[in-house]
C-alpha positions as CSV (number, residue, x, y, z in Angstrom):
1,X,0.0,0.0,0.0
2,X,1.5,3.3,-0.9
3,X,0.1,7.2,1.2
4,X,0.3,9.9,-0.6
5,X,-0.9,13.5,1.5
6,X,-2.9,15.9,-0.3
7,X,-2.1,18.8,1.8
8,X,-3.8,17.2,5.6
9,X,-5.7,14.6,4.2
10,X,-3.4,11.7,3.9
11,X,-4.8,8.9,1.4
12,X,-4.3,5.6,1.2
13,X,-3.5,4.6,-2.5
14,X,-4.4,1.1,-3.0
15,X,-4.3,-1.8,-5.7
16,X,-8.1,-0.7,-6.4
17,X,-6.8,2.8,-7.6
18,X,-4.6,0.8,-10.6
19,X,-7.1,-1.7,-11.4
20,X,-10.3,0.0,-11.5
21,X,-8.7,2.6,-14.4
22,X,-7.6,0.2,-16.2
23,X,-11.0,-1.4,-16.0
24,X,-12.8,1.4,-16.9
25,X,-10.5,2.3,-19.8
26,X,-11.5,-1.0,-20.9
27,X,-15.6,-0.1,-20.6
28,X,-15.0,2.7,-22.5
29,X,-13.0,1.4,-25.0
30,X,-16.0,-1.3,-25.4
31,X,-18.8,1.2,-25.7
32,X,-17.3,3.5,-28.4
33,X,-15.9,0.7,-30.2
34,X,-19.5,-0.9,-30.3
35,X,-21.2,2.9,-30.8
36,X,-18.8,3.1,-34.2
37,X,-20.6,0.0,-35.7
38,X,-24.0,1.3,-34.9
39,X,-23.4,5.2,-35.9
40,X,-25.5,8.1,-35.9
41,X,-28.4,8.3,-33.2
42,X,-27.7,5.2,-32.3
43,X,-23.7,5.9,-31.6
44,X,-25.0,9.3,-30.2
45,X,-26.9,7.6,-27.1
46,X,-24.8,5.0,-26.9
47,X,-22.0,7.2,-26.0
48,X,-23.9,9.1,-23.4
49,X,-23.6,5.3,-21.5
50,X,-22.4,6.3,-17.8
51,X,-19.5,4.1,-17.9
52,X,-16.9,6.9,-16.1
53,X,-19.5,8.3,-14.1
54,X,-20.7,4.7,-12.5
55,X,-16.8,4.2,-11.8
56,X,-16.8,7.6,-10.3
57,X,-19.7,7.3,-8.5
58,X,-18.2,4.2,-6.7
59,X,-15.4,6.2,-5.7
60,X,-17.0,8.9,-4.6
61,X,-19.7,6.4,-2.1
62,X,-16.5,4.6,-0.7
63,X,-13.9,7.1,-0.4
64,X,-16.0,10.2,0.9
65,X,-18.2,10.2,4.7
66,X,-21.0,8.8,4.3
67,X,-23.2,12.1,5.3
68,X,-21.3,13.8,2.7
69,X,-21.6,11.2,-0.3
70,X,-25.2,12.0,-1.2
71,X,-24.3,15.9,-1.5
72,X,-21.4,15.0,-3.6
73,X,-23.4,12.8,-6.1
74,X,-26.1,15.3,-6.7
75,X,-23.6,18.0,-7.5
76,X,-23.4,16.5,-10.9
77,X,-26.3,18.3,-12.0
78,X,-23.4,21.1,-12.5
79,X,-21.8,19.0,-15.2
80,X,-25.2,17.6,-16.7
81,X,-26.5,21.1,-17.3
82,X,-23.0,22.5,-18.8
83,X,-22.7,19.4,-21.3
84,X,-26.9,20.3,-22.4
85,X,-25.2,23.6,-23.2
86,X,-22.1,22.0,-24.7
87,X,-24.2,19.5,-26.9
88,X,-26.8,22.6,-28.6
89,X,-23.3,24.4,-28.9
90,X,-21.7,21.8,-30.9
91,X,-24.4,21.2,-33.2
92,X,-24.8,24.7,-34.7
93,X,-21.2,25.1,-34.9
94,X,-21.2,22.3,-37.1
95,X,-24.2,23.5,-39.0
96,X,-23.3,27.3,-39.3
97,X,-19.7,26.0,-40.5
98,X,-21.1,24.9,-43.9
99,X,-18.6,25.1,-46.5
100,X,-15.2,24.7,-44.3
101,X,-13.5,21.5,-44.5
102,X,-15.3,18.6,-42.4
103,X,-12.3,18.6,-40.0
104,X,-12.3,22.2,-39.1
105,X,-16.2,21.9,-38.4
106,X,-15.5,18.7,-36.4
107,X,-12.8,20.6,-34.1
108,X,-14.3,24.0,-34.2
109,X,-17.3,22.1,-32.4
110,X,-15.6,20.4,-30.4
111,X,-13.6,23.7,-29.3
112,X,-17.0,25.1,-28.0
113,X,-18.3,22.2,-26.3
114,X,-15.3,21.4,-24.1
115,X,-15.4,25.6,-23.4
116,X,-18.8,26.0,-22.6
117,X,-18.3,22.4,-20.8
118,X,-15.7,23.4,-18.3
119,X,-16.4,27.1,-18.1
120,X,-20.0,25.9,-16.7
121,X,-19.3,23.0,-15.1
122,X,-16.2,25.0,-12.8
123,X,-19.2,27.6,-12.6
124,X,-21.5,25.4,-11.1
125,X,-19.1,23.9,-8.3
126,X,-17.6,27.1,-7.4
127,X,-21.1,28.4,-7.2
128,X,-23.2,25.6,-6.7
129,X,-27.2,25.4,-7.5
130,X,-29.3,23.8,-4.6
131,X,-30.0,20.0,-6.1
132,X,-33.9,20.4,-6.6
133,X,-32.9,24.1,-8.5
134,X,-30.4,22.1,-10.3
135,X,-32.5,19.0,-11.6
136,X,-36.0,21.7,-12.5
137,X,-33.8,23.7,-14.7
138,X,-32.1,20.8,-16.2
139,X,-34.9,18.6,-17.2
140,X,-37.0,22.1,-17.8
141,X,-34.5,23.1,-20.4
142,X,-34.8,19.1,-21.9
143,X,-38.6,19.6,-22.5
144,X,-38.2,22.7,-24.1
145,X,-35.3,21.8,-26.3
146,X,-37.1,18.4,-27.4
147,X,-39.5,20.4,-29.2
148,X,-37.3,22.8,-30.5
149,X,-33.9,21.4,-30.9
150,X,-34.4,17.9,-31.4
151,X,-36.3,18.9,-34.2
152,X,-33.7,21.0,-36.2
153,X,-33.0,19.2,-39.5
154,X,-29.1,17.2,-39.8
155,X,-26.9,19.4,-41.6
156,X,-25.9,17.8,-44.9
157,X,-26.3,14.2,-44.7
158,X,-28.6,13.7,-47.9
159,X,-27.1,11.4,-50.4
160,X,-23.7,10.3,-47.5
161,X,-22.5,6.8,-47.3
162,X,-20.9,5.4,-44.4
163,X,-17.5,4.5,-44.5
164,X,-15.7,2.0,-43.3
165,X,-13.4,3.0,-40.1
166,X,-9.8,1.9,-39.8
167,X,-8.8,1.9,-35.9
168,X,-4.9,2.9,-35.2
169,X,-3.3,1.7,-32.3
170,X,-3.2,5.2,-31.4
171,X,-7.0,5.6,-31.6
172,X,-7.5,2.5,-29.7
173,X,-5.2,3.9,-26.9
174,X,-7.0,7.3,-27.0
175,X,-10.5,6.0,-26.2
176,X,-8.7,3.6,-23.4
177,X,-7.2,7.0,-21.8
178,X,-10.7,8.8,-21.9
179,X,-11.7,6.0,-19.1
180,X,-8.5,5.4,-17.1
181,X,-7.4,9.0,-17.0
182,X,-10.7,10.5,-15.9
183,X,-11.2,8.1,-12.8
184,X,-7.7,8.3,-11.7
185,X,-8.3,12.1,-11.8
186,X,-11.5,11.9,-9.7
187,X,-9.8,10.0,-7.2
188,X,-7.1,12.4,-6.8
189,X,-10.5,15.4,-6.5
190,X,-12.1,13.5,-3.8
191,X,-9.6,14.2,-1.7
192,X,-8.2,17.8,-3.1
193,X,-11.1,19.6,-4.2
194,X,-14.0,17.2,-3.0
195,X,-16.9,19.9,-4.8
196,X,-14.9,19.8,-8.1
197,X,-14.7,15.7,-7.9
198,X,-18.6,15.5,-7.5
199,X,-19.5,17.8,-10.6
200,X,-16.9,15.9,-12.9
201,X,-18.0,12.6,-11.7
202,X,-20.4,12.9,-15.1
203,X,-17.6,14.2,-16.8
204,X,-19.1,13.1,-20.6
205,X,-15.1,11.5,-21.4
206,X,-16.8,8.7,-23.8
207,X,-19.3,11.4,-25.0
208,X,-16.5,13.4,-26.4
209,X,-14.2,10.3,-27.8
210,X,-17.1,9.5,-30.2
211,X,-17.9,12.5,-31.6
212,X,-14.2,12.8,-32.4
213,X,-13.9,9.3,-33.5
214,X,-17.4,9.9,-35.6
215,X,-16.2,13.1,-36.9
216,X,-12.6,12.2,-38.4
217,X,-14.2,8.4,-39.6
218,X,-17.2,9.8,-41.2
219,X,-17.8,13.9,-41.1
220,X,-18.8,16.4,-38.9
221,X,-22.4,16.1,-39.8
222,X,-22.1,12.9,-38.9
223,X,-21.1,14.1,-35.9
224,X,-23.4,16.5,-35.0
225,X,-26.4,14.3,-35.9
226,X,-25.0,12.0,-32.7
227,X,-24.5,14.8,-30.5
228,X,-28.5,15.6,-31.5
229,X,-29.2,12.3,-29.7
230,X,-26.8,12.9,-27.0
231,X,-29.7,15.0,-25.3
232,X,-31.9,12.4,-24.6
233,X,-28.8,10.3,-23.3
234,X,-28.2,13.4,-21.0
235,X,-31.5,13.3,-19.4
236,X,-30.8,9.5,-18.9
237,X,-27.8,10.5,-17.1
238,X,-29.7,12.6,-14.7
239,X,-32.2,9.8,-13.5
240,X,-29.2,7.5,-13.6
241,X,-27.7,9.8,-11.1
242,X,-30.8,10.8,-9.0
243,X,-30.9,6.5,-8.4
244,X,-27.6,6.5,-6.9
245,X,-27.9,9.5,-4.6
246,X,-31.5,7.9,-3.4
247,X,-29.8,4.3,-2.6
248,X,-27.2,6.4,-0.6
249,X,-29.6,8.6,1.4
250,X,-31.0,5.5,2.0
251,X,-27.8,4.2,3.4
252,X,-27.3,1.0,1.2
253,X,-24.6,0.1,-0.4
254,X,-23.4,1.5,-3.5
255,X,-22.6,-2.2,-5.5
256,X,-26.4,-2.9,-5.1
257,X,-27.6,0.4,-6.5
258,X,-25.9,0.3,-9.4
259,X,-27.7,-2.4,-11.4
260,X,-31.2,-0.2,-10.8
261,X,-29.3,3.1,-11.8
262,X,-28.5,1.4,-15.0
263,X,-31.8,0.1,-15.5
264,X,-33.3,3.5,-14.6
265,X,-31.2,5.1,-17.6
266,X,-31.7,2.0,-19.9
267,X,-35.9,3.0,-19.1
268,X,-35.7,6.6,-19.6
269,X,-33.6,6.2,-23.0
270,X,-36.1,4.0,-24.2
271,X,-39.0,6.1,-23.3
272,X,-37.6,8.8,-24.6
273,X,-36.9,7.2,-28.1
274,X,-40.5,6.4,-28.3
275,X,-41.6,10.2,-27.5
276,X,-39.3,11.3,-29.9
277,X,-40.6,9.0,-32.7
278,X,-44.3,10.7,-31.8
279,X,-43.1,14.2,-31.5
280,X,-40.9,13.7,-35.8
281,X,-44.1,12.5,-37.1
């Protein structure tokens, strides 16, 4: 067992805090690799999966009090509301790029979402919003962008083909590195800058790795048509989230709650598919 001490706090770093990266790398690698093949909407929600933020969320339940946990969950509201920002963002920098090379469209997107993203989300912890403020505006600014926003036509897919993706090693290692690095960086917050750890415990890592991979394999419309989807994935997120923090005000376990949190966000994505379907007709 090695101690590192974080100013006063001295941690214990353990065999957990190597494997449990690496495991998550390995998730994440999985999802996008599986969210390629499928593409488009499809990819879009896919990559929205809580993969990082169920690894984080484990953290968070075993490493912080246990009157403190709960608090720390819900503060990734801050992180949920800056990526719904990020996501609209990204899609009409893509679509108000028209003519520029499908690379520069692809970056310049990605340029504002990760701005808005971390401008909002370091917002949000230094200031935070109570959780039930939090959760009303989020899912109040979901309802009002499913009818508007969901809506707006893809930019500039009539008449594309798919093509067929070539996977470096580098790209491979990339997607791995979106998982391991952004646990082993929320273990390190839990104990530095506990406020910050809880608001990046949804950090969107996979989110952003396959709307780049998407992007450079296919085009930025491609792209953007994914993020569209991502909204719905967000609001899956949230109920994902709200599950954990009710099995820890609850005091059980966090192992246990896990399996219901993903089958609260599996539910929500699916009924939110089937709303969308009725709202395009």
């Amino acid at each position: 067992m090695i101690y590192a001490e974080p100013g006063r706090a001295r941690v214990a770093l353990t065999a957990a805090d190597v494997w449990f990266p690496l495991l998550t790398g390995a998730a994440v690698l999985a999802v996008t690799l599986l969210g390629d093949r499928l593409g488009g909407r499809i990819g879009g929600l896919l990559a929205t999966a809580p993969v990082t933020t169920t690894a984080a969320h484990v953290l968070i339940a075993t490493s912080a009090p246990p009157d403190e946990a709960v608090a720390r969950v819900l503060l990734g509201v801050a992180a949920m509301l800056a990526s719904t920002f990020g996501i609209v963002a990204f899609f009409y920098a893509v679509k108000y790029t028209r003519g520029r090379p499908s690379n520069a469209r692809l970056f310049s997107g990605l340029g504002v979402y990760l701005g808005i993203f971390f401008g909002l989300t370091i917002l949000f912890a230094t200031f935070p919003l109570h959780p039930v403020s939090g959760f009303t505006l989020l899912f109040a600014s979901h309802a009002a962008l499913a009818f508007t926003f969901m809506r707006e036509p893809v930019p500039v897919l009539q008449g594309y083909v798919a093509r067929a993706t070539r996977r470096s090693v580098g790209d491979l290692a990339m997607r791995f590195a979106a998982g391991a690095l952004v646990v082993a960086a929320i273990r390190v917050l839990v104990n530095v800058y506990p406020p910050f750890a809880g608001a990046l415990a949804v950090v969107p890592a996979v989110f952003v790795v396959s709307l780049t991979v998407m992007g450079v394999a296919q085009n930025a419309p491609f792209a953007a048509r994914a993020a569209q989807a991502g909204l719905f994935g967000t609001s899956a997120v949230a109920v994902f989230v709200l599950v954990i923090a009710g099995g820890l005000t609850l005091g059980l376990p966090i192992w246990p709650v896990v399996p219901f949190a993903w089958a609260a966000y599996a539910s929500t994505l699916y009924a939110l598919g089937g709303l969308h379907r009725r709202l395009a007709r």
